[in-house]
BADRENKOL-720202 format. One record per residue (C-alpha): x negated, y negated, z negated; residue in three letters. Coordinates in pm, whole numbers, plus 50000, padded with zeros to 5 digits. Example, Ala and Ser with C-alpha at 12.3 -4.5 7.8 and 13.67 -1.06 7.14 Angstrom:
[[48770; 50450; 49220]; ALA] [[48633; 50106; 49286]; SER] 
This chain:
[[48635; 46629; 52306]; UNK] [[48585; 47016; 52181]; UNK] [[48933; 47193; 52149]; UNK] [[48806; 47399; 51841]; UNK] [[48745; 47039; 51656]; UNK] [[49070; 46935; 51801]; UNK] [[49217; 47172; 51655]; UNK] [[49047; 47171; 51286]; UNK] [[49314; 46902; 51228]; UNK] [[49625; 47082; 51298]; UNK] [[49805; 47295; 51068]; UNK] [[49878; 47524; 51342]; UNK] [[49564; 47613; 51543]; UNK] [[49547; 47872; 51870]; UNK] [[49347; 48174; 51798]; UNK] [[49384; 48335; 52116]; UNK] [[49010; 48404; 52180]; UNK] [[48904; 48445; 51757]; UNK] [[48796; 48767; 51600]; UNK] [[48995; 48915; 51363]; UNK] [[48974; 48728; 50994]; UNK] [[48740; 48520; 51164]; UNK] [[48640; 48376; 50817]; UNK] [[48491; 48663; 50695]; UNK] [[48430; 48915; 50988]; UNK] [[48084; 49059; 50996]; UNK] [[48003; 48821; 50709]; UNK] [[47861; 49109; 50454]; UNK] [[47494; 49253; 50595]; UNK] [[47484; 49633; 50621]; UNK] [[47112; 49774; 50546]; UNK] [[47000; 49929; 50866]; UNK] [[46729; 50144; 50658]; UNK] [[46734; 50296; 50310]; UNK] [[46919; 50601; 50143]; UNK] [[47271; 50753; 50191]; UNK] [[47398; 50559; 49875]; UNK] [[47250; 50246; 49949]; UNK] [[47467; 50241; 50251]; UNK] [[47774; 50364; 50105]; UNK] [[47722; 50076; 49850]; UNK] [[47724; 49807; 50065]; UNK] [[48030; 49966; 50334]; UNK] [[48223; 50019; 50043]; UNK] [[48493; 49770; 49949]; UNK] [[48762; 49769; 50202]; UNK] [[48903; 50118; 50158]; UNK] [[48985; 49978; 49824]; UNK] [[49169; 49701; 49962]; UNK] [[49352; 49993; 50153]; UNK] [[49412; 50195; 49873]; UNK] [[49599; 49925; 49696]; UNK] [[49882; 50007; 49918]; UNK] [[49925; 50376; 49795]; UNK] [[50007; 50258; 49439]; UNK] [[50207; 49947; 49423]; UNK] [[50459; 49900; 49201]; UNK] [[50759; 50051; 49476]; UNK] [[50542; 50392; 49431]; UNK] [[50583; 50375; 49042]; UNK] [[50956; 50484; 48982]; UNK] [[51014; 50788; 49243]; UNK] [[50631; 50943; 49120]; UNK] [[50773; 50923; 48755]; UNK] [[51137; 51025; 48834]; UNK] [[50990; 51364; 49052]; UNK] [[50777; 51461; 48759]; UNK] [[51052; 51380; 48491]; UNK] [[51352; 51572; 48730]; UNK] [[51131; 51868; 48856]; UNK] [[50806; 51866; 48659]; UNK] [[50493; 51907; 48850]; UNK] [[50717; 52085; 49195]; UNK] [[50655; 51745; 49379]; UNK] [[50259; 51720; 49352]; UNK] [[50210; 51922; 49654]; UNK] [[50389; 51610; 49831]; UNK] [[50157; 51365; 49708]; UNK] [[49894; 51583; 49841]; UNK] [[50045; 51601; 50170]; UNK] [[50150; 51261; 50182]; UNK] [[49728; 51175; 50093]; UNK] [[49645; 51379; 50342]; UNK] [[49826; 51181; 50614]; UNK] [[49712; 50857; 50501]; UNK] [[49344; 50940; 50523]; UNK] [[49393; 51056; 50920]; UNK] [[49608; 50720; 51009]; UNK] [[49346; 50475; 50787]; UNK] [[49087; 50673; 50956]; UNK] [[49194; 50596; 51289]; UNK] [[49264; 50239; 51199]; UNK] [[48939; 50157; 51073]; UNK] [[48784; 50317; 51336]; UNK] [[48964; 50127; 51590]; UNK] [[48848; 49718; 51408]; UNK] [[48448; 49893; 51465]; UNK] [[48457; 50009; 51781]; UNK] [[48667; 49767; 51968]; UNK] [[48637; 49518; 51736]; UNK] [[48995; 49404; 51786]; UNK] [[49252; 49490; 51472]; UNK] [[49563; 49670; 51531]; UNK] [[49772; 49347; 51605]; UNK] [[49544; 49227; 51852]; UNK] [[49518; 49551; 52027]; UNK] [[49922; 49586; 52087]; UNK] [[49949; 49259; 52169]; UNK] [[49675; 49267; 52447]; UNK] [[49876; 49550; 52574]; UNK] [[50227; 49438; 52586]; UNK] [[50420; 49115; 52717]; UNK] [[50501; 48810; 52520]; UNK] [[50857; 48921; 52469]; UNK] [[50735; 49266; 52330]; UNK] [[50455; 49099; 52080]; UNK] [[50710; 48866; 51911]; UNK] [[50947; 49158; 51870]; UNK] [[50696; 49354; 51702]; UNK] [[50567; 49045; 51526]; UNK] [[50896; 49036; 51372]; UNK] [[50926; 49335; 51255]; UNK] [[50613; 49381; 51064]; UNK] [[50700; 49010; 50932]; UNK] [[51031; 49199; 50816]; UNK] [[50823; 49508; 50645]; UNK] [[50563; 49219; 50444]; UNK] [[50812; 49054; 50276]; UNK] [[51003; 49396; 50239]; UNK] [[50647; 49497; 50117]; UNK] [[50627; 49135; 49863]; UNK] [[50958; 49185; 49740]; UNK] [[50874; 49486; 49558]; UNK] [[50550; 49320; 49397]; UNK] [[50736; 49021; 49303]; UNK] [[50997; 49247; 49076]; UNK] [[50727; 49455; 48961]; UNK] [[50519; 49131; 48874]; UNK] [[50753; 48974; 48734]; UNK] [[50925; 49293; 48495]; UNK] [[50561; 49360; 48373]; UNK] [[50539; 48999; 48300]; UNK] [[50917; 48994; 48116]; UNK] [[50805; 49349; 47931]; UNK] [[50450; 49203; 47838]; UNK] [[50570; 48822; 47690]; UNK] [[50949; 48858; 47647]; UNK] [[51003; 48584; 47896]; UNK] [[51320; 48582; 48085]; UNK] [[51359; 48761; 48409]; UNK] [[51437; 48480; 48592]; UNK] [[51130; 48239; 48455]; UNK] [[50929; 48583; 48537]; UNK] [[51031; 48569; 48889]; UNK] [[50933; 48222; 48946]; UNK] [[50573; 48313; 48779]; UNK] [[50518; 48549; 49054]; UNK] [[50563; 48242; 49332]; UNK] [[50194; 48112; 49162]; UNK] [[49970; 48403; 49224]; UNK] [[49908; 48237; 49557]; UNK] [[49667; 47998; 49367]; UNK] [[49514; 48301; 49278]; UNK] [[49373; 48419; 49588]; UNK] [[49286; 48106; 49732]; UNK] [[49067; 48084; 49426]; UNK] [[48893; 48390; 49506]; UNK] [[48833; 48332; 49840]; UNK] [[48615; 48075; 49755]; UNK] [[48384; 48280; 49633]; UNK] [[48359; 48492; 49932]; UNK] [[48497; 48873; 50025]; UNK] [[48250; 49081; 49837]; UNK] [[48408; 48925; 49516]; UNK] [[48748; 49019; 49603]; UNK] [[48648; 49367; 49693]; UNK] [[48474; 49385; 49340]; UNK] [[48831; 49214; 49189]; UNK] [[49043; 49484; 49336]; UNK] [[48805; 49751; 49230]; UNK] [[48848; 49654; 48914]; UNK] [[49162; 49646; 48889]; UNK] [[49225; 49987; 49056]; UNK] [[48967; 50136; 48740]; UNK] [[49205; 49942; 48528]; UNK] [[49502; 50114; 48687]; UNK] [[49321; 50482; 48667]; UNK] [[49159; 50495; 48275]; UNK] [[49478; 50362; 48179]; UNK] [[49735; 50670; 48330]; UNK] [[49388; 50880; 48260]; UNK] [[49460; 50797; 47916]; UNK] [[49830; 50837; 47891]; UNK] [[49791; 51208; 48045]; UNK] [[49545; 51344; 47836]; UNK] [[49742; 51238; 47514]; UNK] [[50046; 51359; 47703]; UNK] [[49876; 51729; 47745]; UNK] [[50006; 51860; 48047]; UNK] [[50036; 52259; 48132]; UNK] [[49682; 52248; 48297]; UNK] [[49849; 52610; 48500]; UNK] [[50178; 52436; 48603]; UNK] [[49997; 52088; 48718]; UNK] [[49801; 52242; 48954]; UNK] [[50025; 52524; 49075]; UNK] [[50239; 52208; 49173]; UNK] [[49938; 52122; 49456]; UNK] [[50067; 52449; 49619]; UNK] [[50348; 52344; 49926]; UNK] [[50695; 52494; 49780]; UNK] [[51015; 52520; 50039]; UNK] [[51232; 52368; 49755]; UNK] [[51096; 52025; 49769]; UNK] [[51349; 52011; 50040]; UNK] [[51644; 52101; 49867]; UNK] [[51896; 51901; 49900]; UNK] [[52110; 52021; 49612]; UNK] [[52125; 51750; 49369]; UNK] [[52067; 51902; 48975]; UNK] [[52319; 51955; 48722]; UNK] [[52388; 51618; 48505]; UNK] [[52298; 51418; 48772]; UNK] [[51955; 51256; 48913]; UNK] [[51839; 51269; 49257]; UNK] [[51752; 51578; 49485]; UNK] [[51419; 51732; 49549]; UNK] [[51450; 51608; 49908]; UNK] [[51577; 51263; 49810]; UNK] [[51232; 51245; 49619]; UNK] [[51039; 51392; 49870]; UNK] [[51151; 51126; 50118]; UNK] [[51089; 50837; 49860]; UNK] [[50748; 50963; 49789]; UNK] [[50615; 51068; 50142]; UNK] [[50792; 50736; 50313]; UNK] [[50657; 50508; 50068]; UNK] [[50288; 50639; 50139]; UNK] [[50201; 50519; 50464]; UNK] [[50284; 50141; 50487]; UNK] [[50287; 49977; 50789]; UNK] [[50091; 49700; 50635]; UNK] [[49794; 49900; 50560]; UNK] [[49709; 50023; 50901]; UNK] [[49668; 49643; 51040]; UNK] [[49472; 49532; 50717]; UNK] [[49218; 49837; 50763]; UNK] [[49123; 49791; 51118]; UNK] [[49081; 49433; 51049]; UNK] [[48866; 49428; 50731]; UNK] [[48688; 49731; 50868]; UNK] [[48476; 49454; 51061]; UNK] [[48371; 49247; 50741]; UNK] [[48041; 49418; 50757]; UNK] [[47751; 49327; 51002]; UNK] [[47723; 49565; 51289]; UNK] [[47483; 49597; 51607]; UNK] [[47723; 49606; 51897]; UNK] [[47458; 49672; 52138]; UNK] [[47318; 49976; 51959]; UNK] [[47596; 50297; 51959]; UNK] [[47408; 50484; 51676]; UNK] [[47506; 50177; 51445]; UNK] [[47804; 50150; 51532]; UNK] [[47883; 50557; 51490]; UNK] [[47695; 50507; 51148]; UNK] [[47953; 50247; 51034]; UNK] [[48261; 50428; 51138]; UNK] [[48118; 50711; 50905]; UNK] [[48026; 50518; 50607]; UNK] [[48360; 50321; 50712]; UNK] [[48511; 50672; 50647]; UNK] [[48333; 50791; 50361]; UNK] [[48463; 50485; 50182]; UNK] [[48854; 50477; 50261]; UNK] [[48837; 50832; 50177]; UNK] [[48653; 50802; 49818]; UNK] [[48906; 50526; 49767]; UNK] [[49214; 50718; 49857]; UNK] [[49119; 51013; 49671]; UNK] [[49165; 50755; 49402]; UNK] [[49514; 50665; 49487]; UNK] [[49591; 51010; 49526]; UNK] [[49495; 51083; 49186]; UNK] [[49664; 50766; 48993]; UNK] [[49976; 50892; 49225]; UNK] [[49925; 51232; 49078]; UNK] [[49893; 51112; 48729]; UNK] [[50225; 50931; 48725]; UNK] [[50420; 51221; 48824]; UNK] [[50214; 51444; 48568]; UNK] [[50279; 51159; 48327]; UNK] [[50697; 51215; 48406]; UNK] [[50662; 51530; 48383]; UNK] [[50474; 51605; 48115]; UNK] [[50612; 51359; 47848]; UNK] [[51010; 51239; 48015]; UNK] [[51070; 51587; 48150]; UNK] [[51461; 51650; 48063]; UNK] [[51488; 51250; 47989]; UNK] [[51538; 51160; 48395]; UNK] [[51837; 50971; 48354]; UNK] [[51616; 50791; 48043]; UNK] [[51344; 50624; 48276]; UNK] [[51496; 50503; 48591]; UNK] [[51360; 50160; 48579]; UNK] [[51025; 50010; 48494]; UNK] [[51158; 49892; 48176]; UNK] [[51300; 50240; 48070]; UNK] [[50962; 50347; 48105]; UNK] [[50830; 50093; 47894]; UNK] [[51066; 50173; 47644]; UNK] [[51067; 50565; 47649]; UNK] [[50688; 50494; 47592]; UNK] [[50742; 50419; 47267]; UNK] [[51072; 50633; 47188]; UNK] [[50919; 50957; 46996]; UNK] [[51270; 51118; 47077]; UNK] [[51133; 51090; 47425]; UNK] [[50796; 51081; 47502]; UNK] [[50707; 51310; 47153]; UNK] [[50447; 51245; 46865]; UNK] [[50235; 51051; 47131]; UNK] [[50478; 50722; 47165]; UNK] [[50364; 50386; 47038]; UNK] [[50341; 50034; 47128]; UNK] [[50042; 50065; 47247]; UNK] [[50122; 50314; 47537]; UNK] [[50461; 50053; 47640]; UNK] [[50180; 49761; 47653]; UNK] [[49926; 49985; 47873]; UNK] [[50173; 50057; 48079]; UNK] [[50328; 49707; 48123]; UNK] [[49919; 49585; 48223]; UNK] [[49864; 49891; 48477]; UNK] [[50224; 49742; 48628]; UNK] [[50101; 49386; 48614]; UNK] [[49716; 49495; 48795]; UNK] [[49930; 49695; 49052]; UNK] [[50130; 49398; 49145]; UNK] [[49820; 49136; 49202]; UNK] [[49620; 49393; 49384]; UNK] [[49920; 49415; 49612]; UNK] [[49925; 49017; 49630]; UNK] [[49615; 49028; 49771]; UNK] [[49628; 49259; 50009]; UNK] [[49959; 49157; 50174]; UNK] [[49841; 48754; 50228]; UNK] [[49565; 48881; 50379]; UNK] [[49761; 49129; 50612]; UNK] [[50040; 48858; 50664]; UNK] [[49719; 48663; 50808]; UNK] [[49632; 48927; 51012]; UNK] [[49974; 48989; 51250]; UNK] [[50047; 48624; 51293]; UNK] [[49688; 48628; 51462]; UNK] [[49694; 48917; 51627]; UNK] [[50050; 48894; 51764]; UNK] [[50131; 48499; 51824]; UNK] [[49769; 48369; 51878]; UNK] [[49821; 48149; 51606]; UNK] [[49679; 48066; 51263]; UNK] [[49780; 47871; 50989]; UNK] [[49642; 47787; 50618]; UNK] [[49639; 48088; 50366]; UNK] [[49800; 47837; 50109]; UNK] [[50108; 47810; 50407]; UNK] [[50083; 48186; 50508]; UNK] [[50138; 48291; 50141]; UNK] [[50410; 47983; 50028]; UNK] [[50628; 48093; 50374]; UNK] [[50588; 48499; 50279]; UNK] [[50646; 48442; 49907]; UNK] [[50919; 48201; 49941]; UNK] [[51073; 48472; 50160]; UNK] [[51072; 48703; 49938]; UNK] [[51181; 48505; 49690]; UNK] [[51503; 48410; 49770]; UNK] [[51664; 48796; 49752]; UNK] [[51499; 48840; 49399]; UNK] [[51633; 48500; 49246]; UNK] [[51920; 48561; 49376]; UNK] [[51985; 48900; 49265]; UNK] [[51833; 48783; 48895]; UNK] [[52073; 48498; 48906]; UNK] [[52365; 48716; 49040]; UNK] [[52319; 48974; 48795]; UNK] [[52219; 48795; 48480]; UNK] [[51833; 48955; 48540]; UNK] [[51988; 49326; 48513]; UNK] [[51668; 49509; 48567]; UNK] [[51866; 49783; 48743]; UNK] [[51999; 49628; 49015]; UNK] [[51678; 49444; 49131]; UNK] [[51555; 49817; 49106]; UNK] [[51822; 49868; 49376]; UNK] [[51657; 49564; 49591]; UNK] [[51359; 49669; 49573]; UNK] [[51466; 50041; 49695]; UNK] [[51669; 49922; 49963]; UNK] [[51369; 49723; 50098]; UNK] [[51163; 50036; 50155]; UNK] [[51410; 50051; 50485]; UNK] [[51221; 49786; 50636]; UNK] [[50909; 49985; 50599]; UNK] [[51024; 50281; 50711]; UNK] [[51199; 50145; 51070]; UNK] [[50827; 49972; 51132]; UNK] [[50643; 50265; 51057]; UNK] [[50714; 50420; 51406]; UNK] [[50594; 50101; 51599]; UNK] [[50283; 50068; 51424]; UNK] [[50162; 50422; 51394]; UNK] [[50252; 50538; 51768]; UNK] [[50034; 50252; 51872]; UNK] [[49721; 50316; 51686]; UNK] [[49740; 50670; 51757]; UNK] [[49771; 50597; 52128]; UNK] [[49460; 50367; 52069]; UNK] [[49257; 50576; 51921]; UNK] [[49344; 50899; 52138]; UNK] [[49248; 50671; 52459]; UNK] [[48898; 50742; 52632]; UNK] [[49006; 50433; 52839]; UNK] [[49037; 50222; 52530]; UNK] [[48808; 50417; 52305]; UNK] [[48496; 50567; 52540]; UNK] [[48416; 50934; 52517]; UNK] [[48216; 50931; 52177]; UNK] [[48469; 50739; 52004]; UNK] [[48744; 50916; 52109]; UNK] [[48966; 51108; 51885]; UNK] [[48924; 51485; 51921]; UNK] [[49189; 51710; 52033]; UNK] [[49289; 51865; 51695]; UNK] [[49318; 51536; 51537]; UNK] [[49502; 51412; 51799]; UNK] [[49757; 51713; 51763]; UNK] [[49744; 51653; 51373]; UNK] [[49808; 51256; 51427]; UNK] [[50105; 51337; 51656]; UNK] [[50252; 51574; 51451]; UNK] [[50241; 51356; 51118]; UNK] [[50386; 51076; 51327]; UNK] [[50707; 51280; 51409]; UNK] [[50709; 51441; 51048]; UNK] [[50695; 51117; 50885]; UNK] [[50927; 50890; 51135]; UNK] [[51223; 51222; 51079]; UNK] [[51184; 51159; 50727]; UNK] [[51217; 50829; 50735]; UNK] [[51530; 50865; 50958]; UNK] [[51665; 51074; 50727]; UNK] [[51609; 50856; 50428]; UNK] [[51720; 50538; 50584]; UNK] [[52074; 50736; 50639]; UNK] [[52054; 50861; 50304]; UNK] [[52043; 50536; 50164]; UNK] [[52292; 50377; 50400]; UNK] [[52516; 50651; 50327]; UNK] [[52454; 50720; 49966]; UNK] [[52434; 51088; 50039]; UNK] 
């Protein structure tokens, strides 16, 4: 008998020899002939996917904070911190085209058992640290939107996995489209909430310019965090570890001639025009909610620490000026909700991806998400329960499970730069060049120092 039919009727199945997202990879034709945007059109899709990552709801509070502590200083950070993410998805996009392997698969075919489950286990560790922050900012929009009670809000969040089974049955395009939606959503909502906030157009973008102080350690009269504590939160919570496996594995949804180079050189650019458009939206919704602290909280820090602060100081006209109504609390609470399911999403699909890629094995979405979201879970009900649903201190969880991130960051970016920087692994066209090799190196130190330094920060409370 066939092992692959043997298998259909095992929960878990052996995917040793399976492309990446086998479901779906190279399911979506690319045109081979027409114009520029008729190409662009039909590669574009994942880099949203990406994107998601570089505005979920653990971005929300340190973008708002910097702008409401220091005003628009800290913009030239999320620049920066843009920058970076456009070389690494770059790279790992690249990498699911050419080799048509994702990120997880490619470590694992180059280290022993031993080293796979070790590294398995740690980006396990960074997805639910990655889910825990969605659930509390799920489930706070959800509290702030209906009035329910934190802990019923929590336990709403444990159902969204119905939601993207649903839309996987109607195939990857449509959850592209979904997320797309959503991310618009996101962006003509803070659009909105800027432009009645009126920011100093001269100031905003005088804040794009790098400043020494954003490294200041000196923490401001009355309180609040330092520039550098902000920097850290805003730079290390960019580049999740979780976004560089989901890229190089969706990067090979779309239909691709393996035996002709020129096709495959033409998808890694249209591969790159795409993350990039889509990042350049992150960037700016990124931008927006520090201009958005800064412009309307500025000298109210201490007033908007948590989501529902926010929500609040939204409608407070002692706070956020002439501008405040319900209104602006209730877009705000919606852009918090959409952030949260994008996320969703993205991290089943990613949680997916590793157990492939690193164990050879494959399970049922439905079990992938219940195991990762019951993980998750636990921490947040019992924190709610704990605490009586004190918003601040499941702020505090979700913060302190940004550590996870950062300690996987190193072991997922030195890879994938190694990868991609390979004319071994790589061949000479596909091959990074030297300059962004140096560049790719250089954020990798940069970023992993930073991360150092915040994990002791936090450990510390320094």
């Amino acid at each position: 008998m066939d092992n692959s039919k043997k298998n259909d009727h095992h929960i878990v199945q052996d995917a040793t020899d399976s492309l990446s997202l086998s479901d779906v990879n190279s399911s979506i034709e690319a045109p081979k002939n027409g114009s520029f945007w008729r190409k662009l059109w039909a590669f574009s899709g994942p880099g949203a996917l990406v994107a998601v990552g570089y505005m979920d709801p653990g971005n929300w509070v340190t973008s708002v904070a910097g702008g409401a502590q220091y005003r628009y200083t800290l913009l030239s950070i999320v620049l920066i911190s843009s920058l970076i993410a456009m070389v690494l998805q770059y790279m790992a996009g690249k990498l699911g085209i050419v080799k048509q392997e994702d990120l997880a698969q490619a470590t694992r075919d180059r280290t022993n058992k031993v080293g796979g489950i070790i590294l398995w286990l740690m980006t396990e560790a960074a997805l639910i640290a990655t889910d825990i922050a969605e659930v509390i900012g799920g489930a706070i929009a959800l509290h702030l939107l209906f009035g329910w009670s934190m802990i019923a809000s929590v336990l709403t969040t444990a159902f969204d996995v119905l939601l993207l089974l649903l839309l996987m049955k109607f195939g990857f395009r449509k959850i592209e489209a979904i997320v797309m939606t959503l991310i618009i959503t996101i962006l003509v909502i803070f659009a909105y909430l800027v432009i009645l906030s009126k920011p100093e157009l001269v100031s905003m973008f005088g804040g794009y310019l790098p400043q020494l102080q954003t490294l200041s350690g000196n923490v401001p009269v009355g309180g609040g965090s330092s520039q550098l504590t902000l920097t850290l939160g805003i730079i290390g919570a960019t580049v999740m570890p979780h976004n560089l496996y989901l890229h190089s594995s969706i990067s090979q949804t779309r239909k691709v001639d393996r035996t002709d180079k020129s096709a495959i050189k033409e998808a890694v650019r249209f591969m790159t025009w795409d993350s990039n458009i889509q990042l350049s939206l992150a960037f700016v919704i990124n931008s927006l909610l520090l201009i958005l602290g800064a412009a309307l909280f500025f000298g109210h820090a201490n007033e908007v620490g948590t989501f529902g602060t926010m929500y609040d100081a939204l409608g407070n006209k002692t706070i956020a000026g002439a501008v405040a109504s319900p209104v602006l609390s209730t877009l705000f609470a919606v852009a918090l909700l959409a952030s949260g399911q994008n996320s969703t999403i993205t991290g089943t699909l990613t949680g997916e991806i590793v157990m492939e890629g690193f164990l050879h094995l494959r399970i049922p979405m439905w079990l992938r998400r219940v195991v990762t979201r019951g993980l998750a879970l636990i921490p947040v009900v019992a924190f709610t329960l704990i605490y009586g649903g004190a918003e601040d201190k499941l702020d505090v969880l979700m913060v302190q499970s940004q550590v996870f991130l950062a300690i996987a960051l190193p072991f997922t970016m030195a890879p994938l730069i190694y990868f991609t920087s390979s004319k071994k692994i790589m061949g000479e066209e596909f091959v990074n060049p030297k300059w962004l090799i140096v560049v790719g190196w250089i954020a990798f130190a940069v970023l992993t120092i930073l991360n150092i330094m915040s994990i002791y920060q936090q450990l510390t409370g320094s």
